[in-house]
C-alpha positions, -999 to 999 in steps of 0.1 A, spaced: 0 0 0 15 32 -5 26 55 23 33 89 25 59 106 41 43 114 75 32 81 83 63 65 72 79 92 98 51 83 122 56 44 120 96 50 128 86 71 156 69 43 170 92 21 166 120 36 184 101 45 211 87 8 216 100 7 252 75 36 258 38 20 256 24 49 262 42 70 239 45 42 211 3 42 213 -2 75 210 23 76 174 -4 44 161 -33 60 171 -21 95 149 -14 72 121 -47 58 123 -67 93 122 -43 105 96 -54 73 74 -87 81 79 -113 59 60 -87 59 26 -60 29 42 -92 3 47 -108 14 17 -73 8 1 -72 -24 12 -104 -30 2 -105 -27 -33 -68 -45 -36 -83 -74 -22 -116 -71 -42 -98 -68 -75 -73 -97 -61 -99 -124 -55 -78 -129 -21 -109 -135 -2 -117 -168 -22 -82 -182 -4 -100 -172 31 -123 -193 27 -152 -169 16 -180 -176 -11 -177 -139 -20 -158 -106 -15 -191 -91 0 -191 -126 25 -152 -114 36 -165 -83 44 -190 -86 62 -185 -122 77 -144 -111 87 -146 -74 92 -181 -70 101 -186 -46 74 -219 -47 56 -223 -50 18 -231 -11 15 -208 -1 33 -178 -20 14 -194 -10 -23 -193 25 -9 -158 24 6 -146 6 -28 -164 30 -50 -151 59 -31 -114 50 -30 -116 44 -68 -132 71 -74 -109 92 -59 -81 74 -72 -90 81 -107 -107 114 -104 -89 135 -77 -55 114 -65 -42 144 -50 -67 137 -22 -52 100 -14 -23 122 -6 -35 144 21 -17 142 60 -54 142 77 -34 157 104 -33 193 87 -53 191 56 -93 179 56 -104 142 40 -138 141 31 -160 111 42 -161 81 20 -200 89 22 -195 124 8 -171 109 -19 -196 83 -29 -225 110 -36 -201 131 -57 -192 97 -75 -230 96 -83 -233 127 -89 -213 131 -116 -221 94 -131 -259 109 -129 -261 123 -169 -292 148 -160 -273 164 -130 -265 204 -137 -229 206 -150 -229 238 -126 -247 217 -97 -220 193 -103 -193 216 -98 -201 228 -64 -212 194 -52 -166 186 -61 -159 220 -46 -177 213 -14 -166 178 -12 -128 180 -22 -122 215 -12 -140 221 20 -143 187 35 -182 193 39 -203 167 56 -225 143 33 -255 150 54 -248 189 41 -242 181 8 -272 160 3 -294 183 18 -284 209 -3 -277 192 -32 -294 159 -34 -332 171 -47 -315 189 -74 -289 163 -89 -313 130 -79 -349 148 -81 -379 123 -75 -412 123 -86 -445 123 -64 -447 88 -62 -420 82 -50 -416 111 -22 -453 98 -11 -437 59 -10 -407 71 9 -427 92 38 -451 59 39 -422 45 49 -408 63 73 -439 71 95 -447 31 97 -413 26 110 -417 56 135 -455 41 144 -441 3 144 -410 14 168 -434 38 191 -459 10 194 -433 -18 207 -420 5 229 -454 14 247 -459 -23 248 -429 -26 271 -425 6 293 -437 14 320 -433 50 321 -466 58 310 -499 51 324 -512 15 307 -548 30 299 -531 57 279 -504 37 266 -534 14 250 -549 46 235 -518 56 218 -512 21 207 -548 16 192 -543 54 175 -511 38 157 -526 7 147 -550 23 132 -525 48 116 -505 20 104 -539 8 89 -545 37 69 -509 39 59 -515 -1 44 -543 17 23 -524 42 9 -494 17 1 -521 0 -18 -540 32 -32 -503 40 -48 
């Protein structure tokens, strides 16, 4: 894997001062924040493209990763796609010392990667999203939220499927968790829980109405 010059300077450090537990922890645990997300996802994809999982013992890469490294299959396409990305597109980032220049998250990476991979995203739109990603570091949850109705926009149907969604899971969680507390009163706990079922009800409908 490659290594740049601080963490090359970082692993001697730690080496020489071995008899010094304290002292040789505190050099590993730098070079682990300056490698960030970018040293797993380097390893990653070099074991990906390798096949070296199949001598493990594993059916498939997305098996390793999850079944070794307790990684789930998101997660890895995302780290993979990222460091590729990024590889190809902007090396100079694989490059950084994360201890005085900012690495964006392999999250933010990946929706830039999609971003510009999307063909009816604004070339302008596009632009910013790189600027705000490369440049400033900027959280994905930032980006997205400024960004993500613009370059991924979704019809009616589909914002109506997705807040189905999420207000049955917020009605199926609020429901098993009156069934077990006892922090509020069991006659209004029932109430609630007989509101939400029939919430719940009328959320089936309009799954089905859709």
């Amino acid at each position: 894997m490659h290594r740049t010059k601080t963490d090359a300077a970082l692993a001697d450090a730690e080496r020489s001062h071995a008899d010094d537990p304290e002292r040789a922890e505190l050099l590993a645990r730098a070079r682990r924040f300056k490698a960030s997300w970018i040293e797993l996802a380097e390893g990653l994809t070099a074991v990906k493209r390798s096949g070296g999982w199949k001598n493990w013992g594993y059916d498939s890469f997305e098996a390793y990763a999850k079944g070794e490294l307790r990684i789930r299959q998101e997660t890895a396409d995302k780290l993979t796609g990222s460091y590729t990305f990024l590889k190809r597109r902007a090396p100079g980032v694989l490059e950084r010392d994360a201890l005085r220049d900012p690495i964006p998250s392999y999250q933010a990476v990946d929706f830039l990667r999609r971003a510009e991979a999307s063909e009816g995203a604004p070339k302008g739109t596009v632009e910013e999203i790189r600027r705000r990603v490369l440049d400033d570091a900027a959280p994905a949850a930032t980006v997205v939220r400024a960004f993500g109705s613009v370059v991924f926009p979704i019809d009616e149907e589909q914002r109506q499927a997705r807040e189905v969604a999420g207000l049955k899971n917020v009605a199926k969680r609020l429901r098993d968790l009156l069934s077990e507390t006892r922090s509020v009163p069991r006659k209004l706990a029932g109430e609630v829980e007989g509101a939400l079922d029939r919430l719940l009800e009328a959320l089936g409908s309009a799954d089905e109405a859709a």
